[in-house]
C-alpha positions as a Markdown table, in Angstrom:
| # | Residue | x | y | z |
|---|---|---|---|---|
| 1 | Unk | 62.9 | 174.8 | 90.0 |
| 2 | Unk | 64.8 | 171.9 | 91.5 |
| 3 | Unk | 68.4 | 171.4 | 90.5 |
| 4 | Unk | 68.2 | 167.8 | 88.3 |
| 5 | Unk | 70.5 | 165.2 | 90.2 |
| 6 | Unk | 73.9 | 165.4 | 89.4 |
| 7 | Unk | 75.8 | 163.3 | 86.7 |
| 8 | Unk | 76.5 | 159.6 | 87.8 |
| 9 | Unk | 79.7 | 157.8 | 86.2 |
| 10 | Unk | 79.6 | 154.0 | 87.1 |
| 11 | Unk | 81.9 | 151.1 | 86.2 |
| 12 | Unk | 80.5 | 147.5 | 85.7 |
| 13 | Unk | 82.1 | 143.9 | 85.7 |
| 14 | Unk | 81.1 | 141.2 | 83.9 |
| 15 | Unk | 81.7 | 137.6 | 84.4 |
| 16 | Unk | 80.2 | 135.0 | 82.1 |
| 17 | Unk | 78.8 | 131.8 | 83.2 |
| 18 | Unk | 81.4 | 129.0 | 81.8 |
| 19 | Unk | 81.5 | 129.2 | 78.1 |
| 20 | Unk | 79.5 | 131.8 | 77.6 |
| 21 | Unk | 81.5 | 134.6 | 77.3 |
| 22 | Unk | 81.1 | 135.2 | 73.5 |
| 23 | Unk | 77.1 | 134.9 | 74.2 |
| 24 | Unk | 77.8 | 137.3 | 77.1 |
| 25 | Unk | 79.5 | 139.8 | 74.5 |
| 26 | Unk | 76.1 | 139.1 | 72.4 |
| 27 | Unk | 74.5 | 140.7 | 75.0 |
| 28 | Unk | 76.1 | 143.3 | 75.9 |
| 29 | Unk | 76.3 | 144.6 | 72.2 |
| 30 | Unk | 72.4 | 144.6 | 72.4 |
| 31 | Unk | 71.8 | 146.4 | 75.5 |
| 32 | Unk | 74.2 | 148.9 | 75.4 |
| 33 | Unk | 72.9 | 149.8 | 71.7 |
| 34 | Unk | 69.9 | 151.0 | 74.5 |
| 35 | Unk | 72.2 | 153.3 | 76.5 |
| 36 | Unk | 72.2 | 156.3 | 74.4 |
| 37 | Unk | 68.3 | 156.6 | 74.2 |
| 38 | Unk | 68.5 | 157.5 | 77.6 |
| 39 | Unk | 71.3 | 160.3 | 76.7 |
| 40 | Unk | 74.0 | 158.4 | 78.2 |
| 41 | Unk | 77.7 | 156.9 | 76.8 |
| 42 | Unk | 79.2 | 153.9 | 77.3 |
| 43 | Unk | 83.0 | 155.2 | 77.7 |
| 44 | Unk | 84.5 | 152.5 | 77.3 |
| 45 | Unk | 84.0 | 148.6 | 77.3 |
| 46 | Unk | 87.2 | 146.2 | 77.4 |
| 47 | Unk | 86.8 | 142.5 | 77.4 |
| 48 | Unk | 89.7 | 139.5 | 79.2 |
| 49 | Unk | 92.2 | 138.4 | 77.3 |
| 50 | Unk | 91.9 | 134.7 | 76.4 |
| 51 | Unk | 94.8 | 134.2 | 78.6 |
| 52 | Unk | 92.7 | 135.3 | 82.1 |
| 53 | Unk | 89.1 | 134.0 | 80.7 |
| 54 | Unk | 88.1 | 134.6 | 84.1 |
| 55 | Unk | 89.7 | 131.7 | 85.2 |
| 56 | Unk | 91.4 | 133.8 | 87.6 |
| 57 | Unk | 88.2 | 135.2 | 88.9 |
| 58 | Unk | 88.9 | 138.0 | 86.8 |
| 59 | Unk | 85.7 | 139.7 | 84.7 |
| 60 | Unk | 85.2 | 138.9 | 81.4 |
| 61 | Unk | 84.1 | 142.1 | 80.7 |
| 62 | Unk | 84.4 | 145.8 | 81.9 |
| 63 | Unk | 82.6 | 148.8 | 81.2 |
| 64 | Unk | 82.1 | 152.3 | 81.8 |
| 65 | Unk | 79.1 | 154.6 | 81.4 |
| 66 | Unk | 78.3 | 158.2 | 82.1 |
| 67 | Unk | 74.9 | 159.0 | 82.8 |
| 68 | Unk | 73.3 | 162.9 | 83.1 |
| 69 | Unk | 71.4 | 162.2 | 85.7 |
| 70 | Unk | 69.3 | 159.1 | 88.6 |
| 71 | Unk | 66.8 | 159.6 | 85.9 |
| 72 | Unk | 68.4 | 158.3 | 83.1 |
| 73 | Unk | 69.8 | 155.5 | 84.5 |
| 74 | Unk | 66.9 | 155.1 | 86.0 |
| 75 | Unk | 65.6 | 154.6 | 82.4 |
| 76 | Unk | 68.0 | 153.0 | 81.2 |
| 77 | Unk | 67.3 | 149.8 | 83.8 |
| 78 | Unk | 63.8 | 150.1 | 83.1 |
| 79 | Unk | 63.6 | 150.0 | 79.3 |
| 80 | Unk | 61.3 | 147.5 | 78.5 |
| 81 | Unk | 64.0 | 146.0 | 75.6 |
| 82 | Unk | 66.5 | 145.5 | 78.3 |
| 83 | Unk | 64.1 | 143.9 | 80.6 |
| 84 | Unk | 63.0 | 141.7 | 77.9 |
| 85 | Unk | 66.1 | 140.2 | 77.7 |
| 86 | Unk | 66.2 | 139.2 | 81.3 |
| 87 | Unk | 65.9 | 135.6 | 81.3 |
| 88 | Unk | 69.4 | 135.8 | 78.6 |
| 89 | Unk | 70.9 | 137.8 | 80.9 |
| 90 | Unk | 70.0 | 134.8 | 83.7 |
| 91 | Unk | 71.1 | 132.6 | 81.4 |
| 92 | Unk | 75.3 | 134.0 | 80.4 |
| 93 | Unk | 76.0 | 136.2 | 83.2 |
| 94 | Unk | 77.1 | 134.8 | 85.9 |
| 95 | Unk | 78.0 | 137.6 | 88.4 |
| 96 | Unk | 78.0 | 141.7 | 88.2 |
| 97 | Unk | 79.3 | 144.4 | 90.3 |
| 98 | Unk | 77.8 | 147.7 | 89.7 |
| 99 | Unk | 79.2 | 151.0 | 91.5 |
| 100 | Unk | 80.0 | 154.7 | 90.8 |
| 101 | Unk | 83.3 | 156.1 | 89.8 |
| 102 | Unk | 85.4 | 158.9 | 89.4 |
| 103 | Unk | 87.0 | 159.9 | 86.4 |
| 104 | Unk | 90.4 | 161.0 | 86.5 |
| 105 | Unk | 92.3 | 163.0 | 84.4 |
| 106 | Unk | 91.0 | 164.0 | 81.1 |
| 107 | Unk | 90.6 | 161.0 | 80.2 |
| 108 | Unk | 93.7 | 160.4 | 77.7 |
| 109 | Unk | 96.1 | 157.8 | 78.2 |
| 110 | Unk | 98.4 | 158.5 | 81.4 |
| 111 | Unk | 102.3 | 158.2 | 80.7 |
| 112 | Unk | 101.7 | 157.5 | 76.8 |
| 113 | Unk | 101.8 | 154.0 | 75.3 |
């Protein structure tokens, strides 16, 4: 038996088209409600400050995932409730940048607070 593909940690930014970032949060709350019936986590998910409101070109949102596997990400973009809500998505995000990440550490803050 094949070896199943190895586990994929990926970071994503968000930006919101102009005065949508609370809608944006709306949908982000619904889709990632998705993630864990494809055995995934989201690890964490930190929004801007309203001081930056990607007025800087910063994102308005950032989040982390872990996924066991291609497969269940795989899922994951296929579900047929995320890709219902396609044309919402169109509508109050602007941009996204996708990509794999490493993890490092144990994940607990670095240096304390």
């Amino acid at each position: 038996m094949a070896n199943a593909s190895p586990e994929i940690t990926l970071c994503c930014l968000l930006w919101a088209r102009p005065g949508l970032s609370d809608e944006l949060t709306a949908y982000e709350d619904a889709v990632l409600a998705l993630v864990a019936d494809h055995g995934a986590v989201v690890l964490q998910r930190v929004m801007s400050t309203p001081i930056s409101d990607g007025a800087d070109d910063r994102p308005d949102e950032v989040q982390t995932f872990w996924f066991p596997n291609q497969n269940a990400l795989d899922g994951f973009l296929a579900d047929p409730r995320r890709q219902e809500r396609a044309d919402e998505r169109d509508r109050v995000i602007a941009r996204t940048e996708l990509f794999p990440v490493r993890v490092l550490g144990d994940g607990e803050p670095v240096g304390g607070r």
